[in-house]
N, C-alpha and C positions, 0 to 999 in steps of 0.2 A: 504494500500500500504506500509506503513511504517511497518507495521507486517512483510508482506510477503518480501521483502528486508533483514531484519535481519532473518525472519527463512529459507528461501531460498534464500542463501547467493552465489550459484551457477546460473551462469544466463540461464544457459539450463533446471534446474528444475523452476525458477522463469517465466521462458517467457511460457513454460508448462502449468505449475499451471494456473498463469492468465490467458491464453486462453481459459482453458476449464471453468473457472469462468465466462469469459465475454462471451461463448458460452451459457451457461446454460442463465444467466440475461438474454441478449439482446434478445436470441428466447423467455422468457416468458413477455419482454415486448413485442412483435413484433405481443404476441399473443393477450397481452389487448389491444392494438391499434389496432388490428384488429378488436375485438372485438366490441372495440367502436366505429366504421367508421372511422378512420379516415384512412385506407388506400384507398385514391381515385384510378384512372384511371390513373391519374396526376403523383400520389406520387409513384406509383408502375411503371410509365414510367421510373419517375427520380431515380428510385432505381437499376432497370435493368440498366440503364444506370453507374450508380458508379462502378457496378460489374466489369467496364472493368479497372478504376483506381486503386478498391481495387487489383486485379488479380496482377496488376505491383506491389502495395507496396508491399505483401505480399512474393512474388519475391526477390523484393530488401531486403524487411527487411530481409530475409533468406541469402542472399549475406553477408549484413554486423555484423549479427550476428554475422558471423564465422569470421569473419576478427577483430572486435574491442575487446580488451581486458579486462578481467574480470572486471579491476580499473577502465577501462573508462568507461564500463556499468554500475557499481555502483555511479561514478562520473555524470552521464549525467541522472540515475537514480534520484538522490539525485536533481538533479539541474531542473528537471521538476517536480518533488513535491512541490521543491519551487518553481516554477512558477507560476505552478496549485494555490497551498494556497495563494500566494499572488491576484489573479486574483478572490481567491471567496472572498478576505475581499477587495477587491475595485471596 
């Protein structure tokens, strides 16, 4: 994350990039969990179900994309890395 921040310094090529990253990951984990049972009846209810949450953020975040400022993206960027790191060393 910290890479792609300083080389994609623009936040239209930054939120790009990492989506199509975290598209590639998440379907080939989605496909070793399948693989290995763990997608029940259950899991695959409660998935169909997020669809309707994810559908809105996805929404939203395209709203506020456009509306919050290059500095503030990198500022709020910067401030959930440190979150993140803080929250995997406690």
């Amino acid at each position: 994350m910290i890479y792609a921040v300083s080389a994609l310094p623009e936040k239209r090529t930054f939120r790009a990039t990492l989506s199509g990253v975290w598209i590639i990951l998440n379907s080939l984990m989605m496909f070793q969990h399948i693989s290995a049972g763990f997608f029940t009846r259950d899991v695959t209810v409660l998935t169909l179900v997020c669809l309707i949450p994810l559908a809105a953020a996805v929404v939203l975040g395209a709203k506020l994309h456009d509306r919050v400022r290059q500095s503030t993206f990198l500022r709020l960027t910067y401030a959930l890395l440190l979150v993140s790191g803080c929250l995997i060393l406690f």
